[in-house]
N, C-alpha and C positions, 0 to 999 in steps of 0.2 A: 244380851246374854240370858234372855229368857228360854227356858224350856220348852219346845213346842210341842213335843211327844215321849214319851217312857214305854219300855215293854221289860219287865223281867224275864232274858232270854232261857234263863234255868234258876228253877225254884229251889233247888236242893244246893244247901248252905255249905262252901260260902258262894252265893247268888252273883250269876253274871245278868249284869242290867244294861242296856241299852238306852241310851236319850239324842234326842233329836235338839241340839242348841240354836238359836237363832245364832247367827256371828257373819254379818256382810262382808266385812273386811277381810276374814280369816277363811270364807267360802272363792273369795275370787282370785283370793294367790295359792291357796293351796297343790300342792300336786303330792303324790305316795311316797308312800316314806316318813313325811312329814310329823309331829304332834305340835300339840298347845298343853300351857301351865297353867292349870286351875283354880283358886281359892273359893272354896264351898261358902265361908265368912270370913270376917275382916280379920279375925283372931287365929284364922284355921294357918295348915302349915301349905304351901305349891305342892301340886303334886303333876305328873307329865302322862298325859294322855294320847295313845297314836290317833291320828284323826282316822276315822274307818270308811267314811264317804262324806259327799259335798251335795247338798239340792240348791241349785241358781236360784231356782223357783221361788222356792221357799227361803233364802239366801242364809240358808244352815248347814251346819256340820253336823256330823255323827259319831258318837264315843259309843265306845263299848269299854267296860270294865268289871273286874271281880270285886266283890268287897270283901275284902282281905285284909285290913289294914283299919284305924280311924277315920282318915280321910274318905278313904270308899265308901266306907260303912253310914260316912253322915250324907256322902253323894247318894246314896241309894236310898235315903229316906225323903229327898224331894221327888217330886209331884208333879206333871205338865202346869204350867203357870209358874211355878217357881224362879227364882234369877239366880244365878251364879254373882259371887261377891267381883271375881274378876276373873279374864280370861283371855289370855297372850299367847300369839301366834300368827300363820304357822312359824314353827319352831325347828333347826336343825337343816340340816341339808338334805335332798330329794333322794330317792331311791335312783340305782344306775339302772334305767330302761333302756333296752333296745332289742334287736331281731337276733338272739344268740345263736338259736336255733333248737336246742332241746331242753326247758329247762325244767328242774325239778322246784316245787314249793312244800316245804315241811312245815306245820303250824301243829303245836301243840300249846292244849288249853287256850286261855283267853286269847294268846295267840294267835291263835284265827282268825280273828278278828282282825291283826294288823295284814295277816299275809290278802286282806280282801282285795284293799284295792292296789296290792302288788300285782295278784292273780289279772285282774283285768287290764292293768295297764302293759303285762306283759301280752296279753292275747292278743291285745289290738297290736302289738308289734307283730304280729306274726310271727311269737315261738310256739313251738309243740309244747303245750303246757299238760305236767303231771305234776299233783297235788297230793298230798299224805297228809294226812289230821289224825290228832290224837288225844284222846281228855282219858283221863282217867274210868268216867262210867258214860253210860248211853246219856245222862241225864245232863251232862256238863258239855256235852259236844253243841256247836255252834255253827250257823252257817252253811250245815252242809249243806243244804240243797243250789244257793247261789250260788258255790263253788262250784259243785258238781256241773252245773251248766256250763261254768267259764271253762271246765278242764278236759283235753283228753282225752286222760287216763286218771281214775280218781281212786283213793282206798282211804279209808280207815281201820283206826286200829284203835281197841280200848285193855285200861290194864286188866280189868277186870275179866272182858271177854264178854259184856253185856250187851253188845253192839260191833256189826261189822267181826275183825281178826283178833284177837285173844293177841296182846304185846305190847310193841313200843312201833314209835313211827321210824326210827333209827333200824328194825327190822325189815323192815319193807325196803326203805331205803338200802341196804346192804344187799339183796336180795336184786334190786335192780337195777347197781353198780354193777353187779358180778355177771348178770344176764348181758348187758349192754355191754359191756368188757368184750365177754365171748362171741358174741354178733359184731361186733365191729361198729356200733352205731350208737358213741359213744355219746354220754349230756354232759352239755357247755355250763350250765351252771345250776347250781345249786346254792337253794336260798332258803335258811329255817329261822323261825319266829317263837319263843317259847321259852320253858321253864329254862336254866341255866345250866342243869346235869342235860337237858336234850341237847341244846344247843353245840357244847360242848364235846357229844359224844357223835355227833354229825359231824364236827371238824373232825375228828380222831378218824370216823370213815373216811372220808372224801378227802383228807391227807392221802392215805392211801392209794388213793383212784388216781392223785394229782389232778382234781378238777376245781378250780374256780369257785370258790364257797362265800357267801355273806351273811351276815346276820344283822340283825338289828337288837340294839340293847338298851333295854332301859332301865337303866342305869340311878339310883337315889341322886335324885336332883332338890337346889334349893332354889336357884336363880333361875333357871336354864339359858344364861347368854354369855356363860363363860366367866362370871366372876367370883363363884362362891369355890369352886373345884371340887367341888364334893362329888358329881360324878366322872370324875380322872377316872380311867383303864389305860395298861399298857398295852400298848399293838405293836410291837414288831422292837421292842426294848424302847421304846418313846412312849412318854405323858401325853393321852388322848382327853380329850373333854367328850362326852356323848353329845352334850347338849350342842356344840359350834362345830366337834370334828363329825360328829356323827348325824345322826347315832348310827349307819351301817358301816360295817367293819369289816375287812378280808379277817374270817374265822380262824384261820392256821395263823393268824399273827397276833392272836387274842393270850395274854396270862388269865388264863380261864380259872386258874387257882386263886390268885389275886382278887378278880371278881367275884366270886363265891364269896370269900372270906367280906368283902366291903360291902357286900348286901344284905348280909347279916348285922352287921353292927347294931344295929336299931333294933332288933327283933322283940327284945327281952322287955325295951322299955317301951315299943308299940302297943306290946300284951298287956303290960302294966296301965296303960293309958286310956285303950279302950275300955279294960274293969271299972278306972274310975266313970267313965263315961258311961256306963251298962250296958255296952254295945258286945259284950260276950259274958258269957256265965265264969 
């Protein structure tokens, strides 16, 4: 569980970091879709990380994460050579791969980073892959360039307008719903990765269209194997687990309000936790 490499992928706070884990076991079962449960120290809280790539070679995995939170925040202060207290996985069940034939991928923010190795594993199926990313500013976007190789048709979109289209990725997306509609050449599926209001306002589109929509959630976890419950969602009026049922999900059978509401709970006393810690002003 040693560190074998770090890159700060965006310096402007709060910093999306990159590491390279050594982990034999967790490099040769892995496949997309997939995370692992972290402890930074013995004392720290699990926290769920999507795994973002695999090297044989090196028989490592790759995270990417924001520090956002305590946990991230103390993840981001190790170092290549450092060791992780503990690290279980892979975790959850695989993403649904096959030859759909058109498919859309939406990743906003850290985001991107999970839809990576969706994007590849879908190309090598041979779908028409179109990609939409979206960060807030020029400085927090991630990955474009390896995507842009893997995709099509690529775009970005920021809120700001610092980069690429002045919006949301949910723009685009609507935009080339409505196009494909009127040509007859219509996409089989659609698949977004990202903050909770995008995800969300994706399924409200592509309701609409009635197309095939999934998402991936990550969900406040303690265990991740199904015994704390603490990441429950309901999907289609049933108690889901993210960690065992998931974590991808048909999006139109998501209580997307429910969700919202349970990933805030912790917010107040996260803020609180990090002060003691001086991990924010």
């Amino acid at each position: 569980m040693k560190i074998l490499d770090k890159k700060v992928l965006a310096e402007r706070e709060p910093r999306i970091v990159y590491l390279e884990v050594l982990a034999e076991e967790i490099c040769k079962a892995f496949k997309p879709g997939q995370f692992v449960i972290l402890m930074v120290s013995e004392v720290g809280e699990r926290i769920p990380l999507t795994i973002v790539d695999k090297n044989l070679k090196n028989q490592s995995i790759s995270l990417i994460f924001q520090e956002v939170g305590l946990t991230t925040k103390l993840l981001g202060r190790l170092n290549k050579g450092d060791g992780l207290y503990s690290l279980v996985g892979p975790l959850g069940n695989p993403a649904e791969i096959k030859n759909y034939g058109r498919v859309i991928l939406v990743g906003g923010g850290v985001g991107i980073a999970e839809i990576f190795p969706l994007a590849r594993a879908f190309k090598e199926e041979g779908n028409h892959l179109t990609t939409i990313l979206g960060a807030r500013n020029k400085d927090l976007l991630i990955l474009e360039e390896d995507l842009r190789k893997m995709s099509d048709e690529f775009y970005i979109t920021t809120d700001d307008g610092s980069y690429g289209r002045k919006g949301f990725t949910t723009d685009v997306l609507k935009e080339l719903l409505e196009s494909s509609e009127s040509q007859g050449d219509r996409y089989k599926l659609i698949y977004a990765v990202g903050p909770i209001p995008m995800m969300k306002k994706v399924s409200e589109i592509t309701q609409r269209f009635k197309i095939k929509t999934l998402v991936s959630l990550n969900a406040l976890m303690v265990d991740g194997t199904g015994m704390c419950g603490c990441c429950r969602v309901s999907v289609g009026g049933e108690i889901k687990f993210c960690c065992v049922d998931g974590p991808e999900f048909e999006a139109h059978l998501i209580d997307w309000t429910e969700l919202s509401l349970r990933n805030k709970i912790y917010e107040d006393k996260e803020k609180h936790i990090c002060k003691l810690y001086k991990l924010v002003t």
